[in-house]
C-alpha positions, 0 to 999 in steps of 0.5 A: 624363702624370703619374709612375708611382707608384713600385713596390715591392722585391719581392726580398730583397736586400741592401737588405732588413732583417734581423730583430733578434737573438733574443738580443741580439747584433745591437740593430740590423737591418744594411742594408749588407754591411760591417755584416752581416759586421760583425754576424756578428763580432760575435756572438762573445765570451767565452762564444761563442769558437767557434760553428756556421753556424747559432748565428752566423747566429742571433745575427746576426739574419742568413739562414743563406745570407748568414751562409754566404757572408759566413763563408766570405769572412771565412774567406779573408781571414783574420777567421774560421778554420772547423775541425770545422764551428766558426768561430773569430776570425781570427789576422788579427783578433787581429793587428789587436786588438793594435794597438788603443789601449787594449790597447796602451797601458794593457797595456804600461805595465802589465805590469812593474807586474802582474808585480811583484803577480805577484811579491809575492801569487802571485795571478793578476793582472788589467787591466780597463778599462771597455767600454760597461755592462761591464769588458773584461780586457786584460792578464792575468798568472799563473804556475805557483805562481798557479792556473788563471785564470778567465777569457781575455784579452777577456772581458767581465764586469758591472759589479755581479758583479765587483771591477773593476765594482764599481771603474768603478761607485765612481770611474767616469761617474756614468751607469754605475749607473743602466745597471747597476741596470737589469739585475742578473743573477744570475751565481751565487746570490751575486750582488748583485741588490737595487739597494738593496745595490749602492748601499750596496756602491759607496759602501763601495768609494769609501770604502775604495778597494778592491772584492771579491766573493765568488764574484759572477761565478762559483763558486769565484771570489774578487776584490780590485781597486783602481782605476788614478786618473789624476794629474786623478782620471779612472779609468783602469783596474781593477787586481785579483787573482783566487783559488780555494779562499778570499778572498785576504789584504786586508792582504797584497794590497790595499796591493801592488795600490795601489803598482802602480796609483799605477805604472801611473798615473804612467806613463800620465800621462806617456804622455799 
């Protein structure tokens, strides 16, 4: 007797796709439990630090129910943290995030060198590394005399709207700026969005050594950066200052910011 045809899942299991994210968080349906869980931690960044079951769920491509069980046992083992109604990452999260390689490494070989900038401009002080089609900060120093930062440790900016983007896009992979010229949002309306000046602006930041933006990422938000160039010329990091109010001194804080770049290089050339 010939097989049964073989009959279909009628249920909505696990197994079942779950549609796209509306917004783009999740760009893969997740199948399994560890990457659904994984895709609902991953809805969170800088600008969704603390999130409702439902935007979690949304952004997730997930069904508010399997958001809801899943959030909860993240809840317990220590991922997630739910206060008000609103989640938040985990401490044991943040645990593991230190132990991570490249927050590890570039950030505590930096440090004493950020201070010493600190030191010197009393401008806040930041650590970029490249993160996909984005720059993530790393490390961030500032002190009373230096201003409000603008942004936390993790945030993620483009690569055409900041100095330190503008430092992978001049001395990073040559793939980096056919990625960013495809997308160039505008952040604030001083924001470069003409593929034809970015290009020009790249190559003035690769012949200068140093980038700057001029209220791109956000109001009131002036940056200089410079890149961190291994011994074998590979790009490291992006090293930067960031001010309020007006553009700070060139003169004054691009020349400290390349003695602790060439520091911060020698030592992870060392390191490695």
């Amino acid at each position: 007797m010939a097989n049964a045809a073989p009959r279909r899942r009628a249920d909505r299991g696990p197994d079942r796709p779950v549609p796209a994210a509306e917004d783009g968080a999740a760009s893969a349906a997740p199948a399994s439990v560890t990457s659904r869980a994984l895709a609902l931690l991953g809805t969170f960044d800088a600008q969704h630090s603390a999130q409702t079951l439902s935007a979690m769920a949304r952004r997730a491509g997930l069904p508010v129910a399997t958001a809801h069980r899943l959030a909860g046992e993240l809840v317990v083992w220590g991922g997630l943290e739910k206060q008000r109604g609103l989640y938040r990452i985990g401490q044991r999260i943040w645990r593991l995030g230190l132990l991570a390689p490249a927050q590890q490494n570039i950030a505590e070989v930096a440090a004493p060198f950020m201070q010493d900038v600190l030191f010197v401009t009393q401008n806040v002080v930041n650590l970029f590394i490249l993160d996909g089609d984005e720059v993530l900060l790393v490390e961030r120093m500032s002190g009373t005399g230096a201003g409000t930062p603008f942004r936390r440790v993790g945030a993620r900016l483009s690569l055409h709207g900041s100095a330190a983007g503008k430092i992978m896009l001049a001395f990073g992979p040559g793939g980096l700026f056919a990625a960013a010229a495809a997308r160039l949002e505008p952040h604030t309306p001083r924001t470069i969005t003409d593929p034809k000046i970015l290009t020009a602006e790249v190559e003035q930041v690769r012949t200068q050594g140093y980038a700057t933006t001029l209220e791109e990422a956000g109001p009131d938000n002036f940056g200089i950066a410079v890149p961190v160039l291994l011994p074998n010329h590979q790009l490291a990091a992006a090293l930067g200052v960031v001010t309020r109010g007006r553009p700070a001194s060139l003169g004054a804080v691009v020349p400290v910011l390349n003695i602790a770049a060439r520091g911060i290089a020698r030592r992870l050339g060392t390191a490695g």
